[in-house]
C-alpha positions as CSV (number, residue, x, y, z in Angstrom):
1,X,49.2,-89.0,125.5
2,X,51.4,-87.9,128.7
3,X,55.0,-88.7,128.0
4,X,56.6,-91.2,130.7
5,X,59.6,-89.6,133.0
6,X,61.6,-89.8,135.9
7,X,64.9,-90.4,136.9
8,X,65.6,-93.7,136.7
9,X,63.6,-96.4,134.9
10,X,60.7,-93.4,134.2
11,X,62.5,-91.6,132.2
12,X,63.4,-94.9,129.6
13,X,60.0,-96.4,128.5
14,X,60.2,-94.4,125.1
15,X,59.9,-97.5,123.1
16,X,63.0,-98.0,120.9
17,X,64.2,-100.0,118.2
18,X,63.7,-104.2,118.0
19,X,63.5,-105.4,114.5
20,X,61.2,-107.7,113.9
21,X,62.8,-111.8,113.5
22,X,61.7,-114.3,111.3
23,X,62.2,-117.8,111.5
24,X,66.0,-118.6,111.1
25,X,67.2,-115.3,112.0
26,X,68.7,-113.2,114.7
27,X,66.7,-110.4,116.6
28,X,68.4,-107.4,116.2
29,X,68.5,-104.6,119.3
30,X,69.6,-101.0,119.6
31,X,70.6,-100.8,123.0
32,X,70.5,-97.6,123.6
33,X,66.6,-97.2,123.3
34,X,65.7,-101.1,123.8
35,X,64.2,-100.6,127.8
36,X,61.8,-102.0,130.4
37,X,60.3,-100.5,133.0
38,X,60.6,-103.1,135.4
39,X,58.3,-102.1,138.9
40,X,58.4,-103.9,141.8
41,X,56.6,-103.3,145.4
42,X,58.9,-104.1,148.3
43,X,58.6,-105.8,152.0
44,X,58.0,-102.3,153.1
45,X,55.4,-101.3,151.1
46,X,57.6,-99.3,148.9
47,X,57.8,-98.9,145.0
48,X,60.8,-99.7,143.1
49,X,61.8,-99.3,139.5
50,X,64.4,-100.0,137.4
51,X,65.4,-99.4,134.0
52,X,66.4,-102.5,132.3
53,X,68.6,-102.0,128.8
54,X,68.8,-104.4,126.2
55,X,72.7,-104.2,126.1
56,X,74.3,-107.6,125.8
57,X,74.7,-108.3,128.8
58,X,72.3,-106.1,130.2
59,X,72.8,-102.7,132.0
60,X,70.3,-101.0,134.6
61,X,69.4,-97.9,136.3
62,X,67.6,-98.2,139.4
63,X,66.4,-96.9,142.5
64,X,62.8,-96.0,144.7
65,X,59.9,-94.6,143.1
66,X,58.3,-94.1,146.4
67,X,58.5,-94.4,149.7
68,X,55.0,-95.8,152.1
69,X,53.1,-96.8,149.0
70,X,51.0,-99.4,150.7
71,X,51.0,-101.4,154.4
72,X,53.6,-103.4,155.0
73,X,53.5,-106.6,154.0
74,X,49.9,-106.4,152.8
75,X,50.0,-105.8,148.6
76,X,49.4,-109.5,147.4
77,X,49.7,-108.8,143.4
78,X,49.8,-105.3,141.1
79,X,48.9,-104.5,137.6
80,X,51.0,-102.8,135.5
81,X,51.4,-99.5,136.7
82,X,51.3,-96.0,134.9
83,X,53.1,-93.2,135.5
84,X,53.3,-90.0,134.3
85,X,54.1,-86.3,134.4
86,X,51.7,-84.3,137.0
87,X,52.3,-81.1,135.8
88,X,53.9,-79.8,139.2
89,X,57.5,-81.0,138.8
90,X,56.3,-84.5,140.0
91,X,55.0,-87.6,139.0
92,X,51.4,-89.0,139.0
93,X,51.3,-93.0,139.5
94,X,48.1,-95.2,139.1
95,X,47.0,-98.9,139.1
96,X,45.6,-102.0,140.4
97,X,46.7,-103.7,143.7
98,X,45.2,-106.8,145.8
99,X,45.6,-105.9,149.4
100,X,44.7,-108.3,151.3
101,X,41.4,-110.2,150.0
102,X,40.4,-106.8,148.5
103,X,41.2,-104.9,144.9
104,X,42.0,-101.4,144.9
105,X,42.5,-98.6,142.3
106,X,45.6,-97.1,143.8
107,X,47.1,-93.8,142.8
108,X,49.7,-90.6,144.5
109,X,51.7,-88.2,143.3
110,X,55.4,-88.2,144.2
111,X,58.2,-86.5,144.0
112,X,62.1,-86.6,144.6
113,X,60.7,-90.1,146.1
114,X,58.2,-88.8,148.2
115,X,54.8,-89.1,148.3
116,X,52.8,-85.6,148.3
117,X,50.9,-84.0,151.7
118,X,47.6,-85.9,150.5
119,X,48.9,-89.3,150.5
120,X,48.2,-92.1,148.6
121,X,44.7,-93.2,147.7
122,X,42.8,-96.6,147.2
123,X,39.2,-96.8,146.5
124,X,38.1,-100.3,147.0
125,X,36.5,-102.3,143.8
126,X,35.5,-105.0,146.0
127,X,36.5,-108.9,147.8
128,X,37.1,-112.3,147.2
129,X,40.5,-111.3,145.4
130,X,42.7,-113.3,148.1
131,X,42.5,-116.5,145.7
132,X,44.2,-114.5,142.4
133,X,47.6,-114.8,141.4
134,X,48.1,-112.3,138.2
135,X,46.1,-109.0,137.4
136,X,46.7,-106.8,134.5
137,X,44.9,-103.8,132.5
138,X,44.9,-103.5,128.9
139,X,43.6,-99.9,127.8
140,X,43.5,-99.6,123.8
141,X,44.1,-96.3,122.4
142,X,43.8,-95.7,118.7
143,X,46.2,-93.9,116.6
144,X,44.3,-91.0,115.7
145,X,41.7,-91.3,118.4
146,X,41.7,-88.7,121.4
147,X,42.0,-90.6,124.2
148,X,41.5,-94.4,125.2
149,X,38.6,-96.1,123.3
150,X,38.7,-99.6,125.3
151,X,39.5,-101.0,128.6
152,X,39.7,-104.2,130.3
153,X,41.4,-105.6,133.1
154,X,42.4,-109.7,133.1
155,X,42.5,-111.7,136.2
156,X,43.6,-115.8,136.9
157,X,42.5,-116.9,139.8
158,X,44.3,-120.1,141.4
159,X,42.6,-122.5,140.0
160,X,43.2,-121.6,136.6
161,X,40.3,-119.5,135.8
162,X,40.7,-116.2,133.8
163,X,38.2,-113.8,134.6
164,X,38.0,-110.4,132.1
165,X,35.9,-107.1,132.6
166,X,35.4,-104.2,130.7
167,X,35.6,-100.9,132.2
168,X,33.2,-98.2,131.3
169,X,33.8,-94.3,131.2
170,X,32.6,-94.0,134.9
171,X,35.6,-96.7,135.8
172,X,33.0,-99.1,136.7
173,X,33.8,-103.1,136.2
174,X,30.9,-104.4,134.1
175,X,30.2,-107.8,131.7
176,X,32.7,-110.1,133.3
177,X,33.5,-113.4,131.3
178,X,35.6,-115.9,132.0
179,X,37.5,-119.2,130.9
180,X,39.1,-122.4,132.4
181,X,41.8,-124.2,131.6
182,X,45.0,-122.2,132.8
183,X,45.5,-124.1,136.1
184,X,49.4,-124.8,134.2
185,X,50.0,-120.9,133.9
186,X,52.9,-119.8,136.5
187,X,52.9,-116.1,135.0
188,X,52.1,-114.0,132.4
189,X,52.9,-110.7,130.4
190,X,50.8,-108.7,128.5
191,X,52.8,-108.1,124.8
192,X,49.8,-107.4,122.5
193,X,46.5,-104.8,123.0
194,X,44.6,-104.1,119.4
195,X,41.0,-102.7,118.6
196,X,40.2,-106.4,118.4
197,X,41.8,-108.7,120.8
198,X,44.3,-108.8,123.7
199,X,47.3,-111.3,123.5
200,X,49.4,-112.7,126.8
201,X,52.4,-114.6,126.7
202,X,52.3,-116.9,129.4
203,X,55.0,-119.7,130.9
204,X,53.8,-123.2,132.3
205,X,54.9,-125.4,135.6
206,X,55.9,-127.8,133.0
207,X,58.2,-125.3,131.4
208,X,56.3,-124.8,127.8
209,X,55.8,-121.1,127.0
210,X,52.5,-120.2,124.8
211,X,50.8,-117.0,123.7
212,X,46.8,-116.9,125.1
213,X,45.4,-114.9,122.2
214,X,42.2,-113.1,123.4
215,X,39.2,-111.8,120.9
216,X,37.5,-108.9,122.7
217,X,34.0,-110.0,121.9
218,X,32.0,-112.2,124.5
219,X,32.0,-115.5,125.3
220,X,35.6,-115.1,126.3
221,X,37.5,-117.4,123.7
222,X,40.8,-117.9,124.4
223,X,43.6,-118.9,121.5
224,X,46.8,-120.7,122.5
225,X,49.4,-121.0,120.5
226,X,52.8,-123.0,121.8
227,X,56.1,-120.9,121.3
228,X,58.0,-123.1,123.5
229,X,58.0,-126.5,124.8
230,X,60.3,-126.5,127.3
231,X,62.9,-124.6,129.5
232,X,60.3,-121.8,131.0
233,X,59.7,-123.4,134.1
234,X,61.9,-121.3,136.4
235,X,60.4,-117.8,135.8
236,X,57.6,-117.1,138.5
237,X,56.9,-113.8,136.9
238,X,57.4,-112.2,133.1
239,X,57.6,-108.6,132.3
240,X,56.7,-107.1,128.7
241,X,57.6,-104.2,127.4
242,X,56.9,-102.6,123.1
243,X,60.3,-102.3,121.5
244,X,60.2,-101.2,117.7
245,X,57.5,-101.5,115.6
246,X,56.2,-105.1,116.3
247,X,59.2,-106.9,119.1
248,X,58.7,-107.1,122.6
249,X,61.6,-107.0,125.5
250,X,60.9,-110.0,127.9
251,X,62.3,-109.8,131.0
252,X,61.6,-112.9,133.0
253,X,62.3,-113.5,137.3
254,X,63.6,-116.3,138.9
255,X,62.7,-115.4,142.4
256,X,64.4,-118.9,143.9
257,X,67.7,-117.4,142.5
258,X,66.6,-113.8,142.8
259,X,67.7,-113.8,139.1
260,X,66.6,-111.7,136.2
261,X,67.0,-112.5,132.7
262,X,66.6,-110.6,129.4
263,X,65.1,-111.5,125.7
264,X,64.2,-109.8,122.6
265,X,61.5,-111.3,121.0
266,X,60.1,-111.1,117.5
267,X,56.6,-110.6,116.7
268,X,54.9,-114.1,118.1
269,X,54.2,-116.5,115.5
270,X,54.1,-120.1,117.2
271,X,57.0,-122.0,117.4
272,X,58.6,-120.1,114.7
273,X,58.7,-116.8,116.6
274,X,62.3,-115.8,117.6
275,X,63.6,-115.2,121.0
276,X,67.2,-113.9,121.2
277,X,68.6,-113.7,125.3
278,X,70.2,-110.6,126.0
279,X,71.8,-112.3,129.1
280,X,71.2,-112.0,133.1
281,X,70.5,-108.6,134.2
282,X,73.0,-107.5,137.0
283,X,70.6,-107.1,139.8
284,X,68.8,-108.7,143.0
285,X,64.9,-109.3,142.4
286,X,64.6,-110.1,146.2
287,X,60.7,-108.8,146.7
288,X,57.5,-110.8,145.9
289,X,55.8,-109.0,143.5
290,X,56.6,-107.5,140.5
291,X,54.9,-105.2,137.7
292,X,55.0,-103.0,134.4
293,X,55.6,-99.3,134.5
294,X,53.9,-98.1,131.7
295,X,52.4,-94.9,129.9
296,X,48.3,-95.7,129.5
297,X,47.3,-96.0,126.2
298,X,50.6,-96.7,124.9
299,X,50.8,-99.3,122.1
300,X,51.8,-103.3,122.5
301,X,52.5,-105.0,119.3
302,X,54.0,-108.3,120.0
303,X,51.6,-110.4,118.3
C-alpha cells in the first residue's frame, strides 16, 4: 500500500496513537501523531487540505492541494479522496464527485500545487445524482492480502434513502441495494470498513448522534445504535479519520459559524462509547463541501 505524502495535511495521515476508552474513562491522545486529513473543494473549484492535530486545543497545517480541480461552482458533494505518491516527485489524487446532476470518477496528478500538462480527468458513472447529499467509498483491504479485496461506495439521497453498490475489478457499479429510513441524517462519516460490514457514524436534525452498522451481504440491513441523544445538531458535515488501534479522530463543521471542532472517540459501543473534545480547531471552514483525504485500502477501526 502507497504511503500518503505531501506538504501539508498529506504528509500527516500516518495513523497514530488513540487509546481505546471505556465507559467511565478518559480518551487518551498523542498529539504528535493523532491527525486528519481534512479536504475540502473551494468556490473556485480548487482542493484544499489541512492537517488537523489532536493537540488540546487543536493545531493545523494547511494550504492548496490543487489549483482548477473542477468548474467553478459546479462540484455538489465528494467522497473521500485518496492521495498518494506518483512516482514522479508528485502526487496522484482520486475520487468521487457530483457535478452537477452527474457522478464522476475524478483523478490528476499534481505537483507543487499544480495540476500536470494532461489535466484533470472525469469519466462519467452516470445521472440522477442532483438529489444526493453524502457519497462515500469504503475499499477493504486485508492484512495479508495483496491489494483490495472489496469495494463499495454508499450514497443518501434526500429523502433519506441509502443506496450501496459494489464495485467490481473492471470499476463497474453493480448489485445496488438500498434502505429507507434516514430522512433525520444531516451528515455522516465513515469510522469502520471490515471483511464483513461497513459502519457510519451519522448526526441527526434533532441533534442525537448514532452509529448505522452495515452487514455487507444483501438485502441491505442497516443497524443503529444511539451514542448520543442530543447536542449534534449543529454539525452539517463529520469527518473520520483511524487513530491507534481501534479510536477514531472526529472532526465535526459547523458551516453557520464556519467552525470546526475536534473529538477523540473510543471504539463505538452505544451510549457507553467515549468521546473526549479536543477543542475548536483554529481555522475558517468557509466552502460547501468537505471530504476525507485518505490512503485506499487503509484500515478504519472505530467500531
Amino acid at each position: 500500500m502507497n504511503r500518503v505524502i505531501g506538504t501539508t495535511a498529506a504528509a500527516l495521515l500516518v495513523a497514530g496513537s488513540l487509546l481505546p476508552g471505556t465507559a467511565g474513562t478518559a480518551v487518551a491522545a498523542t498529539s504528535a501523531n493523532c491527525v486528519i486529513g481534512a479536504g475540502a473543494v473551494t468556490a473556485g473549484g480548487d482542493h484544499g487540505e489541512q492537517g488537523i492535530i489532536a493537540t488540546v486545543p487543536p493545531t493545523i497545517r494547511s494550504g492548496i492541494l490543487a489549483n482548477g480541480v473542477y468548474p467553478d461552482g459546479l462540484a455538489r458533494v465528494s467522497s473521500s479522496m485518496s492521495i498518494r505518491e506518483d512516482g514522479f516527485g508528485g502526487l496522484a489524487v482520486n475520487g468521487y464527485v457530483i457535478l452537477g446532476d452527474a457522478l464522476y470518477s475524478t483523478g490528476y496528478h499534481a505537483k507543487d500545487g499544480q495540476i500536470d500538462s494532461i489535466g484533470p480527468t472525469a469519466t462519467r458513472i452516470g445521472g440522477g445524482w442532483g438529489s444526493f447529499v453524502a457519497l462515500e467509498e469504503a475499499e477493504y483491504q486485508g492484512p495479508t492480502e495483496a491489494g483490495i479485496s472489496r469495494w463499495h461506495t454508499y450514497g443518501l439521497r434526500g429523502d433519506g434513502v441509502l443506496f450501496r453498490w459494489t464495485i467490481d475489478s473492471k470499476g463497474v457499479w453493480r448489485n445496488r441495494v438500498s434502505a429507507p429510513g434516514f430522512a433525520a441524517v444531516k451528515s455522516m462519516a465513515l469510522i469502520s470498513k471490515s471483511r464483513t460490514y461497513d459502519t457510519f457514524l451519522a448526526n441527526t436534525r434533532s441533534g442525537a448522534l448514532y452509529t448505522i452498522h452495515l452487514p455487507t451481504t444483501a438485502p441491505l440491513q442497516p443497524i443503529v445504535k444511539l451514542v448520543r441523544r442530543s447536542t449534534w445538531q449543529g454539525f452539517e458535515a463529520l469527518l473520520a479519520q483511524k487513530c491507534g488501534q481501534s479510536g477514531t479522530l472526529l472532526l465535526g463543521i459547523d458551516r453557520d459559524t464556519q467552525s470546526g471542532y475536534l473529538y477523540a472517540v473510543s471504539r463505538a459501543n452505544g451510549l457507553s462509547t467515549v468521546i473526549q473534545s479536543r477543542g475548536k480547531v483554529p481555522l475558517s471552514f468557509p466552502t460547501a463541501i468537505h471530504f476525507r483525504w485518505k490512503d485506499p485500502g487503509a484500515p478504519l477501526n472505530g467500531e
